[in-house]
C-alpha positions as CSV (number, residue, x, y, z in Angstrom):
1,X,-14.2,18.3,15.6
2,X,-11.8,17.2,12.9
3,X,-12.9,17.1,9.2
4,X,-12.7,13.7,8.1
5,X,-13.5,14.4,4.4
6,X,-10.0,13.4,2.6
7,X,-9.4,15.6,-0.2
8,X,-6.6,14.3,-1.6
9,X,-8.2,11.6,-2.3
10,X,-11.4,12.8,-3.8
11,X,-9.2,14.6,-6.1
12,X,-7.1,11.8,-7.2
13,X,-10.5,9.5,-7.9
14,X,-11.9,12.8,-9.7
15,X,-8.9,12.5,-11.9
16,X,-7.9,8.9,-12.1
17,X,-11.4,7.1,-11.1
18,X,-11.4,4.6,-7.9
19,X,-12.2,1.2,-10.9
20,X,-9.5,2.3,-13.1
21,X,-6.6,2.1,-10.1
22,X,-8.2,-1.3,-8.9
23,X,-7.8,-2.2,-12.9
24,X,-4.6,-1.4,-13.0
25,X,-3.5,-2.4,-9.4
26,X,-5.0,-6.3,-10.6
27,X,-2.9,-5.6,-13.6
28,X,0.7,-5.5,-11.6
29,X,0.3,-8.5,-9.2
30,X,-1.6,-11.5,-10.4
31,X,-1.9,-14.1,-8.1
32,X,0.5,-16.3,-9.8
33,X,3.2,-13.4,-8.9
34,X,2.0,-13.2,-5.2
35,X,2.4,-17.0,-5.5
36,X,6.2,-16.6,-6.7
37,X,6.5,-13.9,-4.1
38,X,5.2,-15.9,-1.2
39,X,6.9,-19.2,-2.3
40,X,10.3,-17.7,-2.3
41,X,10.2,-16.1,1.2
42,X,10.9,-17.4,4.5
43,X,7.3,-17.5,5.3
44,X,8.0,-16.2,9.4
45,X,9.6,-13.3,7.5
46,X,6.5,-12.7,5.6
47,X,4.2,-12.7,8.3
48,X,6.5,-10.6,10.4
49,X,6.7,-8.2,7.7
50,X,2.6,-8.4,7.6
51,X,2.3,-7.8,11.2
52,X,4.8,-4.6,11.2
53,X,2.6,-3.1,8.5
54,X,-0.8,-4.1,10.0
55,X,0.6,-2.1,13.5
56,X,2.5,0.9,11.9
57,X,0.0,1.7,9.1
58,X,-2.9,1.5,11.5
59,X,-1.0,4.2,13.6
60,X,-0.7,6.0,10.4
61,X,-4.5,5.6,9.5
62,X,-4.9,7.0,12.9
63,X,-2.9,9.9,11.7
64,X,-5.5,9.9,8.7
65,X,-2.9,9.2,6.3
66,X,-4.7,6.9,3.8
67,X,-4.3,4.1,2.2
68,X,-2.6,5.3,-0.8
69,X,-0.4,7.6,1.4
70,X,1.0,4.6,3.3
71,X,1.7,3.1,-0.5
72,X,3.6,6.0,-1.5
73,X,5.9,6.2,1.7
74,X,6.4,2.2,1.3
75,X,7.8,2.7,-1.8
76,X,9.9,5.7,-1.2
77,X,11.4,3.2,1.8
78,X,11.2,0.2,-1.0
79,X,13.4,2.7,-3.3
80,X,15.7,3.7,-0.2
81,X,17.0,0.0,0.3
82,X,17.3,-1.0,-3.3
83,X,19.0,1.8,-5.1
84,X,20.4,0.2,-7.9
């Protein structure tokens, strides 16, 4: 049987705390800026984007990456299409 435990993880909250990341995650994106965001797109874009990362990253979870795993990647790809 698989262990489950993630340790990553626990040693990133050791270090950084699970409330301090939410504080600073609330921090970045207000909802006024998700507003912006979402008023600015094509809003069948935006839910196809949703849907593509609701299917991969549950095949990724799967793969017990986490959450924060699946961040990191989308950013590296985030950093691969806007390199300027």
């Amino acid at each position: 049987m698989k262990d489950n435990f993630n340790h990553r993880r626990w040693f990133k909250n050791q270090y950084l705390g699970e409330s301090t990341e939410d504080n600073i995650n609330e921090m970045m994106l207000s909802p006024e800026r998700i507003e912006r965001f979402e008023g600015v797109a094509d809003p069948s874009d935006l839910k196809l984007l949703h849907d593509m990362l609701g299917t991969v990253g549950e095949d990724w979870m799967r793969d017990e990456f986490d959450k924060e795993d699946i961040k990191e990647y989308i950013n590296y790809l985030i950093d691969q299409i806007f390199r300027f």
